[in-house]
Each structure stands twice: as C-alpha cells, then as structure tokens.
C-alpha positions in Angstrom: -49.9 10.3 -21.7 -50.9 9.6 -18.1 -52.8 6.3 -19.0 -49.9 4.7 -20.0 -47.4 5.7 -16.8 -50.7 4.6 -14.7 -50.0 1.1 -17.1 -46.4 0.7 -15.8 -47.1 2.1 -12.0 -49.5 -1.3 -12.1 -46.8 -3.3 -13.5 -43.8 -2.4 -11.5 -45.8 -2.9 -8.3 -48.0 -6.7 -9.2 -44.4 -7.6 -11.3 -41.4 -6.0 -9.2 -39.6 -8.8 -11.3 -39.8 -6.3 -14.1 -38.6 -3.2 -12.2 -35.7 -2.1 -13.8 -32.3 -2.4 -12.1 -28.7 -0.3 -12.4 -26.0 -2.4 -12.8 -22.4 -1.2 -13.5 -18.9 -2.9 -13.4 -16.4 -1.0 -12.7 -12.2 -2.0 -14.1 -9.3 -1.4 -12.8 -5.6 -2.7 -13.6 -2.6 -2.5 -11.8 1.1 -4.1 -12.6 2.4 -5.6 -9.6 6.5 -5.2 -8.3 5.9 -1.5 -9.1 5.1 -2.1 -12.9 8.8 -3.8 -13.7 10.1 -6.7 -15.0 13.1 -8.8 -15.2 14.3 -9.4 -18.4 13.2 -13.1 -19.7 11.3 -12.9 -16.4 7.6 -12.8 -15.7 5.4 -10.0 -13.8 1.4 -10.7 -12.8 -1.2 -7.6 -14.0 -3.9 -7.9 -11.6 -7.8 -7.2 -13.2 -10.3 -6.1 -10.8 -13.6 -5.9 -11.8 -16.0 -4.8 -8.9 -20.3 -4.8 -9.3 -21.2 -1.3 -7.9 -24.8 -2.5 -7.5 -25.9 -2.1 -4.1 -28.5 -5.4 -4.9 -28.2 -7.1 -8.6 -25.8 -9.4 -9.6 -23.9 -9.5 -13.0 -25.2 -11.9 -15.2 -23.6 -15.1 -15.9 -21.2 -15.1 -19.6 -21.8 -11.2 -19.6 -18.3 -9.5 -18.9 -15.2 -9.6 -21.0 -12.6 -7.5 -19.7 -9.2 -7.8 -21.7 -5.6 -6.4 -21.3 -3.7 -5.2 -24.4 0.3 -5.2 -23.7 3.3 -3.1 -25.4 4.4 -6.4 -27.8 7.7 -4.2 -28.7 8.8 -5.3 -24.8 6.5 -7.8 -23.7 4.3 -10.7 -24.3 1.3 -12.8 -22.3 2.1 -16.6 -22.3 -0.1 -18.9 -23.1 -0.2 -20.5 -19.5 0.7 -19.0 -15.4 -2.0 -17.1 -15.3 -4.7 -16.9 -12.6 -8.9 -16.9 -12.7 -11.4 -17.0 -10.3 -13.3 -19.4 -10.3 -16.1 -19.9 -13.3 -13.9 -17.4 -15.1 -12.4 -18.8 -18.6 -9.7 -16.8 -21.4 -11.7 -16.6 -24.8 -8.8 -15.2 -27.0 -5.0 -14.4 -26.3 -3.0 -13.5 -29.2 -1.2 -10.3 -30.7 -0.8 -9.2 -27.0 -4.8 -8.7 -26.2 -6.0 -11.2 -23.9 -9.6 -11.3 -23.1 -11.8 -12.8 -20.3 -15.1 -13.8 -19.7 -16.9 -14.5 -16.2 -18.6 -17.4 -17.4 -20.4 -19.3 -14.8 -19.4 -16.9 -12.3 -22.3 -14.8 -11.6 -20.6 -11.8 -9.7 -22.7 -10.6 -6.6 -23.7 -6.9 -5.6 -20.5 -5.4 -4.1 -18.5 -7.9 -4.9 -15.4 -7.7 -6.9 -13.6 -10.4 -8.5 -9.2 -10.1 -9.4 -7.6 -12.2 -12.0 -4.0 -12.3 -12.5 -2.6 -12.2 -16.0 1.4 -13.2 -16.4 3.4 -11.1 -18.8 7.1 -12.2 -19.9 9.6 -9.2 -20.1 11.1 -9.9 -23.8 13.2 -6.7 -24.4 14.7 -3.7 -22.4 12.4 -0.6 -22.3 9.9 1.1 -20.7 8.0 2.5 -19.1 4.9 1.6 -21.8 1.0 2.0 -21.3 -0.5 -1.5 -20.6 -4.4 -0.8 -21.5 -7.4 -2.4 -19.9 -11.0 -2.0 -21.1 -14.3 -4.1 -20.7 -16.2 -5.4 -23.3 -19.7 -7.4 -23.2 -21.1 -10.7 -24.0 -24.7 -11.4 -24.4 -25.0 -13.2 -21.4 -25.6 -16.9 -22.8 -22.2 -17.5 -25.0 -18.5 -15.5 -23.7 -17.8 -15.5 -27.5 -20.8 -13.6 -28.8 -21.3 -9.7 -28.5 -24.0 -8.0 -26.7 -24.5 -5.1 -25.2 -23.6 -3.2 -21.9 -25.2 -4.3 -18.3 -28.2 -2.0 -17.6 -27.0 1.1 -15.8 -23.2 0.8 -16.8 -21.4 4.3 -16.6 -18.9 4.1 -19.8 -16.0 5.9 -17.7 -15.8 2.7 -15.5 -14.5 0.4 -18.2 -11.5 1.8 -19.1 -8.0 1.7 -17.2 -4.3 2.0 -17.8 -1.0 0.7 -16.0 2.9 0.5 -17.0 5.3 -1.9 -17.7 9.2 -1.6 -17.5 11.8 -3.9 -18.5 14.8 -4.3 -16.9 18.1 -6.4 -17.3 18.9 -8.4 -14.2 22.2 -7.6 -12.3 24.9 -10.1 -10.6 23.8 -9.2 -7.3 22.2 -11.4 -5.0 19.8 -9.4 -3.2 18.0 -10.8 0.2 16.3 -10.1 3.7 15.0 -6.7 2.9 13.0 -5.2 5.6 11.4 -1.5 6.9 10.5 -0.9 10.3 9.8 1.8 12.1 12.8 2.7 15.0 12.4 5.6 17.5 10.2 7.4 15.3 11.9 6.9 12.2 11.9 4.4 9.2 14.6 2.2 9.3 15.8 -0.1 5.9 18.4 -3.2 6.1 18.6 -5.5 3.6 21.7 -8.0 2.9 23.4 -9.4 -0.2 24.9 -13.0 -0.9 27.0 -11.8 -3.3 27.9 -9.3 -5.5 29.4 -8.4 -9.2 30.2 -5.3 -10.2 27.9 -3.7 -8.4 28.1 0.0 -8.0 25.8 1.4 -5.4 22.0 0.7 -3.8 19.2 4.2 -4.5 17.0 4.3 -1.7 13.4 5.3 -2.8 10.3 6.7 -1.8 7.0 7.1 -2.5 3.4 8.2 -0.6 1.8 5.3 -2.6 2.2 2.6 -4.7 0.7 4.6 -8.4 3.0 7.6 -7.3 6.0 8.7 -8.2 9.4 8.0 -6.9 11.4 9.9 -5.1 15.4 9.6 -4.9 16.2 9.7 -1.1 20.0 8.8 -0.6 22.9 6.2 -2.2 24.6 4.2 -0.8 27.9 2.4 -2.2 27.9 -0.9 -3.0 30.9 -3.5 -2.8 31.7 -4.0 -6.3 32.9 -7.5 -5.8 32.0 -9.8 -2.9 31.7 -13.4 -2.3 30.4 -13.2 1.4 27.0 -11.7 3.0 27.2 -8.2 3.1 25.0 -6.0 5.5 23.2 -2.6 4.8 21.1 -0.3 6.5 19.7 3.1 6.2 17.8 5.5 8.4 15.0 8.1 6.7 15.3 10.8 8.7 12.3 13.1 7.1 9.0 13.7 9.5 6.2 12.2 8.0 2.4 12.7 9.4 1.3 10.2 11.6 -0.6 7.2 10.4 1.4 8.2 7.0 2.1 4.9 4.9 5.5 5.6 3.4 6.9 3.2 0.2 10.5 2.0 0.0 12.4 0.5 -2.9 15.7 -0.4 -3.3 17.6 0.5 -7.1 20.1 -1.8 -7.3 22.5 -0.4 -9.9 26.3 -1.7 -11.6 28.9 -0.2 -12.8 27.5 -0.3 -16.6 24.9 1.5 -15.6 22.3 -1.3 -15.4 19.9 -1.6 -12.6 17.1 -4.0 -11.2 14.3 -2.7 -7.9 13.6 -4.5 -5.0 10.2 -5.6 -3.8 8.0 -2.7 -2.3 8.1 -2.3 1.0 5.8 -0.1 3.4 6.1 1.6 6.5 3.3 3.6 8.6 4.9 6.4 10.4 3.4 5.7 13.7 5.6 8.5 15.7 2.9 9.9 17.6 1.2 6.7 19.3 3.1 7.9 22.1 2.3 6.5 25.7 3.4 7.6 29.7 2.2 6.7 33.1 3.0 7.4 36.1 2.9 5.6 39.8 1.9 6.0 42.4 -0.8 8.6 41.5 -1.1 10.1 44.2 2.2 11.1 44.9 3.7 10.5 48.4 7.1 11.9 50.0 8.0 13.0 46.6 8.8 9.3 45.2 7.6 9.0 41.2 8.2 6.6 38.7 7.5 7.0 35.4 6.8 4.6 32.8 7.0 5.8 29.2 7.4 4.8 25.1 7.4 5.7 21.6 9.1 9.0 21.9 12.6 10.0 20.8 14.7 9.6 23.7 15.8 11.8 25.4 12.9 13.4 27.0 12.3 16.4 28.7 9.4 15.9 31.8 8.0 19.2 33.6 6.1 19.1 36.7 3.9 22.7 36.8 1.5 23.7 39.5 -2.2 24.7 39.0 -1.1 28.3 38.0 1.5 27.2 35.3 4.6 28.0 37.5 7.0 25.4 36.8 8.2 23.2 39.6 10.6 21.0 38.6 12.3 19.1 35.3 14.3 16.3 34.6 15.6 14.3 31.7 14.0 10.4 30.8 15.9 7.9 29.1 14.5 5.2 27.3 12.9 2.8 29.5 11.4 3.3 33.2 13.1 6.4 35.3 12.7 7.3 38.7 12.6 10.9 40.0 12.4 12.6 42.9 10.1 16.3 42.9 10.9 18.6 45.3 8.5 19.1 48.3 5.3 20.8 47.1 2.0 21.7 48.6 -0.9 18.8 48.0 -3.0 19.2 45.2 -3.3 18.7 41.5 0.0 19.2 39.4 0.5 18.7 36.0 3.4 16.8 34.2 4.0 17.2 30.6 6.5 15.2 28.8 8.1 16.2 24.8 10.7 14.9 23.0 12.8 16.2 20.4 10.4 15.5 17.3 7.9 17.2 19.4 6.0 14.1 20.8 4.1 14.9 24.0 2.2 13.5 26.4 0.3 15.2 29.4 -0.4 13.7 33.1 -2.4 14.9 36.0 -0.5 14.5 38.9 -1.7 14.7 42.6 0.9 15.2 45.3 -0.3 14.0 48.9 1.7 14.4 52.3 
C-alpha cells in the first residue's frame, strides 16, 4: 500500500496541476421590501451565490441555482429581471426559474447576486419562496453533472417569504429615521389620503427578524392636502445597535400596505466634551460639549473625590465659573439623563 501513496506524493509535487482542490458555492435568497408585495405589483428576490474557495474558481456553465415561487399568489415574468454578467435563465415556467453562470467563471471569494422579479397575483401570505442549486457539467448550462469538488450539501439550499398585499388610497412620501438627542426619530408625510385609518409603527433588530408593534398613530381618514407625521422611539437601545423601522399603513376595511425599511444605528453614546482653557486661570471655564441628552449635570471633584462644585449645561457651549480652589489636578465628570458620561482632567492654576 505504501508504493502506491509514494506514486501520488510524486505526482502531486512534478503535476501540482493535478492536486485536488475544494470548491463549494454557497446560496442564499432573500425577498427584498421585507418579503411583500403590492397586489398586480412586482417585488425583486435577490440570489447570492458566493465561491468559499480561498483560491479556485467555479468553472464556467457549472452552477444552476433556481427559485421555486408560491404560484397560488405569485408568478415570475418572463422579462425585469437582472443577471450578472455571462449569467443566462435556462428554464422559467410553472413558477421554478433556473440559472446558469455561463461564461462567468466566478472567482475565489467572490460572490455574484441576480435579481429575479416576481408579480403579486393574489392576496395572501406569508408563503415559503425556495431556493436550491443544482449543477451543470461544466460545458452545456442544459446538461446535468455533478457537484463542484468539495461542495458541502447544506450550502445549497435556502428559503425566503412572500406576502401579498392590496394597495391602499393613500399617498405615502418623504419617509425618513434619524437619530435626535439620543433617540430615533420617524416623519414621513402623505399627499393624500382615502379612508385611511391609522399608521403602525414597527420594529425590528434586523431585516430576517420579526416585527415588533411599537405604537399607532391615527390617520386622517380623508385628505386632499400634505399631511405631516412624526414619531419619537423612546426605548434604550445598545450603542452601535442598527434598529429597523416600517410603517403599516392601514384603512378603515381593514386593508394595509408597509413602507420601505428604514434603519437607524443608535449612536447615543459617541458622546464628546472639552474644555478651555486647560489650565484653568481665575476660575473662568468654558465648556464645549455634544451628543448627550440635554440637560447635563457637570461636577468638578478634587484629587480625593470631595466634590467642589456643579452646575447644569444646556445644549450648546456654557460658561461657568468654579469657585476658588487650590492648583492642581481636578476632575470634571459630566452625565446626562440616559446616563451618557464623559470625564475630564482639569488643572486649576493661580
């Protein structure tokens, strides 16, 4: 037995041609607009297909990933959709449509997205849109062959949703999220409205998770004029948190429609203070500060920890006077409300 390993040491080092090679692709789907869909309208699936080799590329004609869609709600046209490049649709019928790279030979860590349209036919949902790749033999996309060396089964295989929904009379526009004194601030506007009933404010940590219900707002039933809304989210989130917001428009039949997704990283304690001059003379301090909730609470404390003075900062720059202390090295710590802080050495001179 060891004549023959001896054989293929020999090989693999005069023919590193012949060494063999992992390669793997690795699927993943995902509906965009938060997996709905207009009624009569259309939504893009987005197909990723990423090469996990660290150094081999996917051969040419080799991959077929496909999409199969719910046909009791939705269909996939026979046009709008979007390839990369070399990339070609071998078969799209009975709500499977199926892929091929082609030409496009798909480098080591490199990952390639097409976008697939589907049309919204009938009201329902939330159904299973299933992915899965298949192989080609690497000359023809039509003709079967097996798997890429090295491909881990698990990796081909991936689900998303689909919802459809009936669109309602109201004209829905400038939606926006920012962040405002530490907290996540929504205002959107409509053109119009018809029978409209009310607006659900939603929430999510990410854009596969669920939703959460954070507060209503009424709507005004009937208007003809630009109408202005806005909501503040006053839950404490951890900083550097991406938060997700949707809007559920809803009317008074009960029939509803989402906004766009919106995110918004909760930034609260990217707090800054400064202080001049530093040193301190005859008392005199300004204080430049931002990023807290205002108002804040600023205590000056000795090198022992007793506290020598405090004063309240409103948004902005402040000037305070400290009492008459001994030079040396002081301390001044600033907090707000929320619990933002911020700590400065201090030195007092005559």
């Amino acid at each position: 037995m060891k004549f023959p390993v001896f054989i293929l040491i020999l090989l693999a080092y005069f023919f590193p041609s012949l060494s063999i090679t992992a390669q793997n692709v690795s699927l993943n789907i995902l509906t965009r607009n938060a997996g709905t869909v207009n009624l009569g309208g259309t939504v893009f699936v987005e197909i990723t297909l990423a090469n996990t080799s660290s150094s081999v590329s996917v051969p040419v004609n080799k991959v077929r990933p496909q999409i199969s869609v719910p046909t009791s709600i939705v269909s996939i046209p026979s046009s709008g959709h979007q390839l990369p490049a070399g990339w070609s649709i071998i078969s799209n019928a009975g709500g499977v449509i199926r892929l091929c790279n082609g030409s496009d030979a798909i480098p080591p860590n490199t990952a390639r997205t097409a976008l697939i349209a589907i049309q919204g036919n009938t009201l329902g949902g939330p159904f299973t849109i299933s992915g899965n790749t298949t192989f080609a033999n690497g000359t023809v996309c039509s003709t079967s062959g097996g798997a890429t060396s090295g491909d881990i089964a698990g990796d081909n295989t991936s689900t998303s949703t689909i919802q459809v929904f009936d669109p309602i009379p109201v004209v829905f526009m400038n939606f926006n999220a920012s962040l405002t004194n530490c907290k996540p601030v929504l205002t959107w506007q409509t053109e119009s409205e018809i029978n409209s009933d009310r607006f659900e404010i939603e929430t999510s940590k990410s854009l596969t998770g669920n939703w959460t219900l954070l507060n209503a707002m009424p709507a005004k039933g009937f208007s003809s004029t630009n109408s202005h809304y806005r909501f503040t989210d006053q839950n404490t989130y951890l900083n550097n948190e991406n938060i997700f917001y949707r809007i559920k428009m809803v009317d008074r039949d009960g029939k509803y429609n989402f906004s766009e997704v919106l995110t918004v990283k909760a930034t609260c304690n990217s707090i800054e203070a400064s202080i001049f001059p530093n040193p301190v003379r005859k008392g005199n301090l300004t204080i430049k500060h931002s990023g807290f909730n205002y108002p804040v609470d600023v205590c000056l404390y000795s090198a022992s920890g007793q506290l020598i003075s405090k004063h309240i900062l409103l948004q902005g720059t402040n000037h305070i006077q400290i009492p008459n202390t001994s030079p040396g090295r002081y301390t001044m710590k600033l907090i707000d409300s929320s619990g933002n802080n911020s700590t400065i050495t201090v030195l007092v001179q005559q």
